[in-house]
C-alpha positions as CSV (number, residue, x, y, z in Angstrom):
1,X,8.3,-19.3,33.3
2,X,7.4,-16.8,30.3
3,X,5.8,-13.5,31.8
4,X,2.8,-12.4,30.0
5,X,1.5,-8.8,29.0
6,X,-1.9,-7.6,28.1
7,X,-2.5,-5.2,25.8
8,X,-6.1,-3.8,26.2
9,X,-7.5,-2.0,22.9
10,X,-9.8,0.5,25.0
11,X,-12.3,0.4,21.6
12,X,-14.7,-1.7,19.9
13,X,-12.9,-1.9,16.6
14,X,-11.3,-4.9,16.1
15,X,-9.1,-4.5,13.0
16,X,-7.5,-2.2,15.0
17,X,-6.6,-5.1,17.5
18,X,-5.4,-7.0,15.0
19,X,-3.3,-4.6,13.0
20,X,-1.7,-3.1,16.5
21,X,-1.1,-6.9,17.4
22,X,1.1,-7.5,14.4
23,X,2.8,-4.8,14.9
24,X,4.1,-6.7,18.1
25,X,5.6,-9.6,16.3
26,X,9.1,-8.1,15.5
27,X,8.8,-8.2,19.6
28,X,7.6,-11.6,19.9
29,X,10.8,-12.3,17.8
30,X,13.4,-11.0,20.2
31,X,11.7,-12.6,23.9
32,X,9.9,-15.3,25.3
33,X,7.5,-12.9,26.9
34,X,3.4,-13.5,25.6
35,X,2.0,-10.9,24.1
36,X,-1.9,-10.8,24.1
37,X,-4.2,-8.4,22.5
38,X,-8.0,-7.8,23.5
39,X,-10.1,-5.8,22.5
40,X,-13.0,-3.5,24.7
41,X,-16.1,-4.9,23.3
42,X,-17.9,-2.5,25.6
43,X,-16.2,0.6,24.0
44,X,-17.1,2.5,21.2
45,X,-15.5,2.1,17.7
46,X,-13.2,4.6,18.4
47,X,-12.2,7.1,21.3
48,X,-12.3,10.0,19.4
49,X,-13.2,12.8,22.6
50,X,-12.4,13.3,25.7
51,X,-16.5,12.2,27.1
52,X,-15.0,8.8,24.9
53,X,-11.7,8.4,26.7
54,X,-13.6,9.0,30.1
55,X,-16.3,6.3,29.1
56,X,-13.6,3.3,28.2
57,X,-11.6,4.6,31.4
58,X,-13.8,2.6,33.9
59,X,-14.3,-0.4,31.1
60,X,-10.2,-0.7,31.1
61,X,-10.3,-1.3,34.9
62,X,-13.1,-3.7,35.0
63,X,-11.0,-5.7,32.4
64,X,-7.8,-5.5,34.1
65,X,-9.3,-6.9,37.8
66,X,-10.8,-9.3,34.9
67,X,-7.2,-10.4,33.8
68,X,-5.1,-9.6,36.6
69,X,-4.3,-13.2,38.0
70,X,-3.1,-14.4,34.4
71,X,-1.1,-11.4,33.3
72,X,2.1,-9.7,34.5
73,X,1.9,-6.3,32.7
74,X,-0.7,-4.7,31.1
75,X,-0.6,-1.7,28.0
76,X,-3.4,0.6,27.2
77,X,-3.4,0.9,23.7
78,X,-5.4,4.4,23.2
79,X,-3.4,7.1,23.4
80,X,-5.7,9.1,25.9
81,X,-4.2,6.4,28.2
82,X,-7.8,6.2,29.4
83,X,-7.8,4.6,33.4
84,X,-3.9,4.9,34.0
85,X,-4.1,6.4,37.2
86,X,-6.8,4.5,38.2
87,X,-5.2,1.3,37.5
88,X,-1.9,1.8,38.7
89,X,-4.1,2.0,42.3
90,X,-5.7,-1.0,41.8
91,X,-2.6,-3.6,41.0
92,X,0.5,-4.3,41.5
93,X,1.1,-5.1,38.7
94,X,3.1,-2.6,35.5
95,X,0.3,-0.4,34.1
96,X,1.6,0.8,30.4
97,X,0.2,3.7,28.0
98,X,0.9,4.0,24.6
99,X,0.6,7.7,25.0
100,X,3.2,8.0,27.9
101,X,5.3,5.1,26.5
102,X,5.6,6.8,23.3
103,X,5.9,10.4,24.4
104,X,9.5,8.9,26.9
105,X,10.6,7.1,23.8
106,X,10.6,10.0,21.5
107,X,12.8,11.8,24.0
108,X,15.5,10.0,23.4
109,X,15.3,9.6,19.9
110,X,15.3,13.3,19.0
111,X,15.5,17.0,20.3
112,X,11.4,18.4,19.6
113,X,8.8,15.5,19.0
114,X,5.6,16.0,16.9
115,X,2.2,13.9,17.2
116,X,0.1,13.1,14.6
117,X,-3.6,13.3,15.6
118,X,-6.5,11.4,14.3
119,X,-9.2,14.4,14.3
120,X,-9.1,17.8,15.2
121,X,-11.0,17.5,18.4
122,X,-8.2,14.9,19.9
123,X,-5.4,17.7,20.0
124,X,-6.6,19.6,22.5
125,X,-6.9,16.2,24.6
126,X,-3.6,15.8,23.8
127,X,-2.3,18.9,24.7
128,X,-3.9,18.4,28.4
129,X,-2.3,15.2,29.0
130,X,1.1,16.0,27.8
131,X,1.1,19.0,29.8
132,X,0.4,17.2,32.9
133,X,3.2,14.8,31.8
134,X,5.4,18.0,32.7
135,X,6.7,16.7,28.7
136,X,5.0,20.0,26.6
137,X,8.0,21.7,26.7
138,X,9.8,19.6,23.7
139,X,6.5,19.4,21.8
140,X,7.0,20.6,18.4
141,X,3.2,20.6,17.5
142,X,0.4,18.0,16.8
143,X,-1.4,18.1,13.8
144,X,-4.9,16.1,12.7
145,X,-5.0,13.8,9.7
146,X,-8.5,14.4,9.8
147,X,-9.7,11.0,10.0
148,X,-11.3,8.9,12.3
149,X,-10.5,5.7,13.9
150,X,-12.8,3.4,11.5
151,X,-11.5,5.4,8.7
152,X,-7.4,4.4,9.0
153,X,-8.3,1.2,7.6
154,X,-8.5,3.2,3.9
155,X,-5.5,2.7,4.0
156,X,-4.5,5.0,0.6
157,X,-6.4,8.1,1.9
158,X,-4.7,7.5,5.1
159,X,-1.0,7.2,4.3
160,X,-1.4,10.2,1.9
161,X,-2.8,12.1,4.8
162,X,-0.4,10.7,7.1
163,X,2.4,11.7,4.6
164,X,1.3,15.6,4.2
165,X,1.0,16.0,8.0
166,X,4.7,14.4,8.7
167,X,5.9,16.8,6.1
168,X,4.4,19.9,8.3
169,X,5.4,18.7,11.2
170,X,8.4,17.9,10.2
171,X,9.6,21.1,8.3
172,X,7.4,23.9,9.5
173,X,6.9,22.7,13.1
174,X,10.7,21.3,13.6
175,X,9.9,17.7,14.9
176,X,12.9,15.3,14.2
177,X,11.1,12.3,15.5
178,X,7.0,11.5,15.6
179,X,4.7,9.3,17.1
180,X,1.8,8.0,15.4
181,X,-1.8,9.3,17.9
182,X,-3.6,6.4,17.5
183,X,-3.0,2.5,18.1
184,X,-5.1,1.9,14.6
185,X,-2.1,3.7,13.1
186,X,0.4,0.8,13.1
187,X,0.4,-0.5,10.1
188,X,1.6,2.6,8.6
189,X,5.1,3.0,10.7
190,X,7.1,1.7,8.4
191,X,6.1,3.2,4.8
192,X,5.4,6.9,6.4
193,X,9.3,6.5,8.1
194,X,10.8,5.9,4.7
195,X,8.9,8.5,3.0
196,X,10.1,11.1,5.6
197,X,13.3,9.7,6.6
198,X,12.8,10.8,10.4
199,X,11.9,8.4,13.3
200,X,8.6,6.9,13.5
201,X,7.2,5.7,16.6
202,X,4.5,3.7,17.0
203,X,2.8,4.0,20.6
204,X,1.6,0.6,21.1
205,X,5.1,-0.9,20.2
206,X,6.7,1.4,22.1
207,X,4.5,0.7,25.5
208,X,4.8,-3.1,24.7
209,X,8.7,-2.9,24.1
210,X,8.6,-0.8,28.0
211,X,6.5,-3.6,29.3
212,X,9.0,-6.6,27.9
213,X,12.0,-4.6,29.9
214,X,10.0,-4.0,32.9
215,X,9.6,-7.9,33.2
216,X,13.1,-8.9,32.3
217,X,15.0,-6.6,34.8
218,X,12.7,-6.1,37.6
219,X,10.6,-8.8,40.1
């Protein structure tokens, strides 16, 4: 029987749900597993602070109890990994974030790993959660594009910005490998990893790719 993941977008905006979902469909290509996508109608259009991430954290549990029965994994695509702790207590069931997910995956893809942040105000949110990771250690830096969440879908602005903060990272910070900050960033992956010729990863791939693995190899 095909196992089943949900992937919770912890905001309110749904092109990012649907630009993170297609993202997933190299996945889809390679398993039988179901990949769903929702999206946190409750939220707001984007979690762009830390009072945000706290918000959505209690709005991502209510909707796993809501889907627990029909799912077997679930990711939480913000990468504040808003509720993680919370619902790794309340099921059984793999808990996934992007931001964790991501952060493991660079590890083995390259020596120092750089993030590239939405806003300003996100990095220092970033900063606390790595550090409690234990993961700070191999952090080359994270820098802000300087846009928000409802903004990435300007989608010229964004790759140039996306493009002048992979260059820093990559040659005054020292990153060999960097993960996109934000779910809404998918749908530049690709075109900012052949501009800088380094690894690329995006989060929710990389928490969705985690789940599919879980499920094959373990009961």
């Amino acid at each position: 029987m095909s196992k089943r993941i949900v992937v919770i977008n912890p905001n309110s905006t749904e092109d990012v749900t649907v630009e993170m979902d297609k993202a997933f469909d190299p996945l889809r290509a390679l398993t039988d597993t179901s990949i769903v996508s929702i999206t946190n109608q409750k939220g707001p259009p984007g979690i762009e602070c830390q009072e945000h991430a706290d918000r959505v954290a209690i709005q991502v549990i209510d909707l796993i109890r809501e889907k627990e029965a029909s799912a077997d994994a679930f990711v939480i695509a913000c990468f504040s990994d808003p509720g993680i702790f919370s619902a790794r207590e309340i099921t059984k069931k793999p808990i996934f974030g992007i931001a964790e997910s991501s952060i493991l995956t660079a590890l083995s893809c390259g020596n120092n790993y750089g993030i590239i942040a939405i806003l300003e105000g996100s990095i220092q949110r970033h900063i606390r959660y790595v550090r409690s990771l234990g993961l700070e250690s191999r952090l080359a830096g994270d820098i802000a594009i300087g846009i928000g969440v409802t903004g990435l879908s300007q989608e010229r602005e964004t790759l140039d910005r996306l493009k002048q903060v992979g260059c820093r990272l990559r040659d005054e910070k020292g990153a060999d490998v960097l993960i996109l900050g934000c779910a809404g960033m998918a749908r530049y992956r690709i075109p900012l990893e052949d501009y800088l010729e380094i690894k690329i990863i995006d989060p929710a791939q990389a928490a969705v790719a985690n789940a599919i693995t879980t499920l094959q190899l373990y009961k």
